[in-house]
N, C-alpha and C positions, 0 to 999 in steps of 0.2 A: 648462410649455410643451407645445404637443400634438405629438403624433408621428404622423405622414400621410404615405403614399406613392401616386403612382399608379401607377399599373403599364402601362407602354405598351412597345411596341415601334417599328422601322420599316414594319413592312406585318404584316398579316394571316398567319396560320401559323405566328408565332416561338414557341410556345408561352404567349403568354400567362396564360393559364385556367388550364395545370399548375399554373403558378407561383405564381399567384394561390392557389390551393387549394393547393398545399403549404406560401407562407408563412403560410396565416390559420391550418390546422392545427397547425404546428411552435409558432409564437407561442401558442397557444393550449396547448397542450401543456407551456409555458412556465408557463401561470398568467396571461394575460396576455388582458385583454378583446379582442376584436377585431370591428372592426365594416368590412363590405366593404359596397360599391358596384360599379353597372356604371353606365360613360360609356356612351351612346348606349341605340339603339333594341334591346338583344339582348333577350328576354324567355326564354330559355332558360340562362344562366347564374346570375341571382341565385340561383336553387334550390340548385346548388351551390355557389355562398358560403356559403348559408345550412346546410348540410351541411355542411361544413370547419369554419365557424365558431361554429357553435349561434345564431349572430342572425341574423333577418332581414335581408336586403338588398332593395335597391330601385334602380331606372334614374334615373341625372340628364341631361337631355341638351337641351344649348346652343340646338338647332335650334329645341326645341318648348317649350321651358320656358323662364321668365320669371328671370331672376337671385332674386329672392322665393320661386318656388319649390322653387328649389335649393338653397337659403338653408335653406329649412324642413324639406325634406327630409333633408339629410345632419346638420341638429340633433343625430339622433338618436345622432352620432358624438359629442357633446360628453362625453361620460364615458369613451370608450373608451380603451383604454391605446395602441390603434392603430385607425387607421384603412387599409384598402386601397381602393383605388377602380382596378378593372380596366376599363382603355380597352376602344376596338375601332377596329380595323382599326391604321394605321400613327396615331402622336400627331398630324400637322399634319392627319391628312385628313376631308375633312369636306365640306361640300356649294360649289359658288361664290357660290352669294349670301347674305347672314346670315339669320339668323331670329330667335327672339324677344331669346335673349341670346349669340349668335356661331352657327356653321357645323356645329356638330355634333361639332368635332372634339376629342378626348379633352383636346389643349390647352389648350380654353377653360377649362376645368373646373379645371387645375392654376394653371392663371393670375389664371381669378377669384378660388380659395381659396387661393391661395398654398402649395399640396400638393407639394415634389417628386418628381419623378420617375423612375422606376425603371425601365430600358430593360433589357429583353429582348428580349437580341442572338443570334442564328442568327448566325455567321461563318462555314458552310459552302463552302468556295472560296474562301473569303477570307484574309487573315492580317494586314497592314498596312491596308490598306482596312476592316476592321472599326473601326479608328480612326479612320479619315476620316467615316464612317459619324454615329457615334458623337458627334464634333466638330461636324459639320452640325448634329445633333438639336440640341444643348447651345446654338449659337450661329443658330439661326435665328428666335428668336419672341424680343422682350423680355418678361423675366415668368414664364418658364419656365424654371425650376431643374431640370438635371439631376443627380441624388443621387448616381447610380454606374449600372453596368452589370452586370446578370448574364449571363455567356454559355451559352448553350444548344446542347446537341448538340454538341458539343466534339469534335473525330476522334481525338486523341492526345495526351499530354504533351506533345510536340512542339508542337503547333499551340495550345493552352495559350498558353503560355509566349511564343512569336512572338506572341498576340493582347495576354497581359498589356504586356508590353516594350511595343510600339506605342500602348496604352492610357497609358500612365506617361508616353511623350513628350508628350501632350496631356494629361496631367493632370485623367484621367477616372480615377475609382474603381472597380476590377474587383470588388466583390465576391461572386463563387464564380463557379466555371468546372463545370456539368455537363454530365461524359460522357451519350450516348446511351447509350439505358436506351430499350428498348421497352415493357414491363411497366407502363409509369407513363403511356403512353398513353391518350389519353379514346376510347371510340368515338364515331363519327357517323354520322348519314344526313344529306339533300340539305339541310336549311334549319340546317344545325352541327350540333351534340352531340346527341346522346340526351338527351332529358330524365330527370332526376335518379331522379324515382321508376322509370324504366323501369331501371335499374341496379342487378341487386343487390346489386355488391360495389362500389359507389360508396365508403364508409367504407373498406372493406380498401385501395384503390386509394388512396385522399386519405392514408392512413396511412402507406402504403409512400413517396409521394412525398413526404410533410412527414419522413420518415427522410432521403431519400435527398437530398432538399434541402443540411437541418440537416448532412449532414455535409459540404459540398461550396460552403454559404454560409455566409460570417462572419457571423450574424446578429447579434450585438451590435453592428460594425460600423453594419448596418443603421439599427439601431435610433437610433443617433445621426446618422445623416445624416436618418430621419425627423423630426427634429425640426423645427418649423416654427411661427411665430405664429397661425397660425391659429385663429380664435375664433369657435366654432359660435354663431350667431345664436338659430335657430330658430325664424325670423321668422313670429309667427301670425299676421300680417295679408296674410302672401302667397296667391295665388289657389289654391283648394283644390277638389276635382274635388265635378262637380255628379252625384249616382247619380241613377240614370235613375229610381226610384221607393223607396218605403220595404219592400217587400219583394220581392226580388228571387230568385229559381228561376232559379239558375247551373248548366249544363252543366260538369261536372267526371270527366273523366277521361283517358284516354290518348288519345281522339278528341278534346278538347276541354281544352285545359290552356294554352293562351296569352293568356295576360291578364298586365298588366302586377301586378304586386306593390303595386304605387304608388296604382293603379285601385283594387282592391280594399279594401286599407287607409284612402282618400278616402271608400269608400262608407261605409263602417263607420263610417270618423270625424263623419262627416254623421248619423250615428243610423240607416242602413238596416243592414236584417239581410238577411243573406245565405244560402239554401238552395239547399245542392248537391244535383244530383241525376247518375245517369248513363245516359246514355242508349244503352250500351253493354248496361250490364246490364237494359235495355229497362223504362228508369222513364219516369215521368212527371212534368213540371214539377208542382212543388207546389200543390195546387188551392187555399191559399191567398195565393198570392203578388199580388203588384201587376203584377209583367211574368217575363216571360224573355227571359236573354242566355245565348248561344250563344257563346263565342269561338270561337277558331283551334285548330287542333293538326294533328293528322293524320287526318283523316276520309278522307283516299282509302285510307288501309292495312287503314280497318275497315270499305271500302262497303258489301261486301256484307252483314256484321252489320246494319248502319245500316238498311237495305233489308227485312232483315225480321224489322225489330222494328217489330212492329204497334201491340203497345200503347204505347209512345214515340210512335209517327207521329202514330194517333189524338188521343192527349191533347193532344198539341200542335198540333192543328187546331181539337179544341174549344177549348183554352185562347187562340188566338189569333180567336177571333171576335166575341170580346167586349175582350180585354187585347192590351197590347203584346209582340211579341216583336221581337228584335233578333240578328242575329247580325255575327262580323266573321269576316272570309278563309275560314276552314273551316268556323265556322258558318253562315257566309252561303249556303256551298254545299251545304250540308245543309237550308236550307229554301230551295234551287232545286227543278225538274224532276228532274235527274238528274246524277251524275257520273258522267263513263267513266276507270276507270282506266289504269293502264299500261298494262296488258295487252291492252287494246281494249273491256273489259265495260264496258255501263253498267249503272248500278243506280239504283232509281226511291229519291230523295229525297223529302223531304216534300210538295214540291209546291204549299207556300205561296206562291213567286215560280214565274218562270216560268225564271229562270237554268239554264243548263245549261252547267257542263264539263268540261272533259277535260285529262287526265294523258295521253294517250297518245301525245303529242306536246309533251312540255316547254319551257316559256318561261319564264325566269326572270322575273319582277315583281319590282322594287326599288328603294326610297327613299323619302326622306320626300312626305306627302303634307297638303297645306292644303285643307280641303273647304268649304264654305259650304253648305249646307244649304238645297235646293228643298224639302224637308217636313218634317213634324216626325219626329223618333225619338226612344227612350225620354230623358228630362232634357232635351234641346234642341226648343227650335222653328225654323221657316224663318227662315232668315238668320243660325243660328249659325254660328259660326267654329270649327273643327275643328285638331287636328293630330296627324297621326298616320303611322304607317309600315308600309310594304307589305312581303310580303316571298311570295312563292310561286312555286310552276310550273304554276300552271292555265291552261290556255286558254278564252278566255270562247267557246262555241259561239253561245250564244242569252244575250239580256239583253233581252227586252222588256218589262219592268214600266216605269214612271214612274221616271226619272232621283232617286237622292235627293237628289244632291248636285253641284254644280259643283266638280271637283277640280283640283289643278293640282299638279305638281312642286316641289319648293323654287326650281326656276328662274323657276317660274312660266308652264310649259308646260303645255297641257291634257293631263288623260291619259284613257284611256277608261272604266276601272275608277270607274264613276259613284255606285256602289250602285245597289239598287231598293226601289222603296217599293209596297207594293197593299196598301191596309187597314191593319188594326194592323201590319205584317209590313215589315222596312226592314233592310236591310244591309248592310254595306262590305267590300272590302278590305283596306281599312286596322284599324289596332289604333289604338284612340284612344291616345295619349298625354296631352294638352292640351287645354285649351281657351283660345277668344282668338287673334286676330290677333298 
């Protein structure tokens, strides 16, 4: 019988991701395989699963993926002695209209695989109502098993104790009640967490909290309510990500590090090779490659570096006037005109589009996004079908290159974040996720 939990909350902020990362380390620490997942579009926590756990993770997510894909994807859990799969945001929440196989929401994912659920409860101001709480989750969705409860940040013995009692009238399972512990804290900046490699004492932290867990949750408990039929398919005939060419000069560093796990892996599985480069420490795309992709990260922290590194700019001007280059959200804006940071500077970008913007005036962008494709980019041509997810605070000053894409909402609202396309040179907003309507 396999043993599977997913790990959700009611809203965003209960700690999740501690937990998540103290139960894959403690389990693990046991002798005990463990293999984690992330529900939805986050592209900055599997890293730290993947540190907690010694195995890679990768993103499943309802919206953009096809029930097949997700199928084949969490396969790789079929040996595991456990599997975690860490939600996001609250379990039910998720976009209003469906997509490929449900709404996004952490739900879909516990319901399709039949994985129960592992609620991490905040009861801060609460005491009887954490129950009530708790009882909603458990009796709202058919299909969705909740396993038990761990409570988080806990004020006192006192309040304990009022939260167990009230949990026992409704015959939910408490298993562990953690006191607030600051020390076990993650940092962040504006789009979540820190990325993993940016942390040096990531291990010491993941450490202390799989202590501090283990002694404050029953985890053998645990381990028995994980239990669940589920039977990893690993469906190879499910749809598998198309790489934009067989040699690929990948942007890899602390300016350029969001790409999904899932992407990467698809390319590789497809037979392309992948060459990183950084364009921080002012390299240049590999002058044997087929294209260059540029992801996401943080390029307004390192404009000015970005700005003058000459020999990056360069090479990447020759290398795009013959070859394809691509970028998505950060990269994208790194082969515009110019970004202005917070602080009002701009600094001169590549210069391959004409895009220009700005930080100095923050807007969040956010959600998923279906594009259709007015030109080609690298692996697709006009008229692909795209999906994928926004997430920034740029304000678009200037966009006047060629539209790449007709994009829409999951509502299916237009949004303006078009991409732009001039020449070999084309990029998004969005992070691809998917491909297919």
């Amino acid at each position: 019988m396999a043993r599977c939990l997913l790990i959700s909350a009611p809203a965003s902020g209960a700690g999740k991701t501690t937990v998540t990362l103290a139960l894959a380390r403690a389990f693990k620490d046991r002798g005990l395989d463990v293999q984690c997942f992330k529900s939805g579009p986050d592209y900055i926590d599997p890293a730290f699963h993947a540190a907690a756990s010694g195995c890679a993770s990768v993103n499943v997510d309802s919206w953009a993926m096809p029930r097949e894909q997700i199928e084949r994807l969490v396969g790789r859990g079929r040996d595991a002695d456990l599997v975690l799969a860490e939600g996001s945001m609250g379990l039910f929440d998720g976009v209003a209209t469906p997509g490929r196989s449900g709404t996004g929401a952490s739900a879909d994912i516990a319901a399709m695989l039949g994985w129960p659920v592992l609620v991490v409860l905040d009861p801060a101001g609460q005491a009887q109502t954490a129950a009530a709480v708790a009882a909603g989750l458990r009796d709202f969705r058919e299909g969705v098993r909740i396993a038990g409860v761990v409570l988080n940040r806990v004020a006192s013995a006192r309040h304990e104790d009022l939260v167990r009692k009230s949990m026992a009238s409704v015959g939910i399972a408490v298993l562990g009640a953690l006191p607030r512990h600051a020390p076990i804290a993650l940092p962040e900046r504006h789009l979540g967490l820190l990325q993993a490699e940016e942390f040096s004492q990531l291990n010491e932290l993941i450490a202390e909290a799989a202590r501090f867990v283990s002694a404050h949750v029953d985890l053998d408990a645990m381990l028995r309510l994980a239990e669940c039929e589920w039977s990893a398919t690993g469906n190879e005939g499910a749809p598998r990500v198309t790489p934009p060419g067989q040699r690929i000069a990948l942007a890899r560093d602390a300016a350029f590090s969001f790409i999904y796990p899932h992407i990467l892996e698809g390319w590789r599985a497809a037979g392309a090779e992948v060459l990183p480069f950084s364009p921080l420490a002012d390299e240049p795309p590999r002058a044997d490659a087929d294209l260059c992709w540029l992801p996401g990260g943080y390029p307004e922290l390192h404009a000015g570096r970005i700005a003058a590194n000459d020999r990056f700019k360069t090479a990447l001007k020759s290398f795009a006037q013959a070859r394809p280059v691509h970028g998505e959200c950060g990269g994208y804006m790194v082969l515009g005109a110019g970004l202005t940071d917070a602080k009002g500077a701009r600094h001169a970008m590549t210069g391959l589009l004409g895009l220009e913007t700005s930080f100095e005036k923050r807007r969040m962008h956010l959600g998923y996004r279906l594009a259709e494709l007015a030109g080609a980019m690298p692996g697709h041509g006009p008229g692909a079908q795209l999906r994928g997810h926004e997430f920034h605070y740029a304000t678009i000053v200037s966009q006047p290159d060629a539209p790449l894409a007709r994009v829409r909402d999951a509502n299916g609202a237009e949004v303006a974040e078009t991409g732009s396309r001039r020449g070999h040179v084309s990029g998004t907003f969005f992070h691809l996720i998917a491909e297919g309507r």
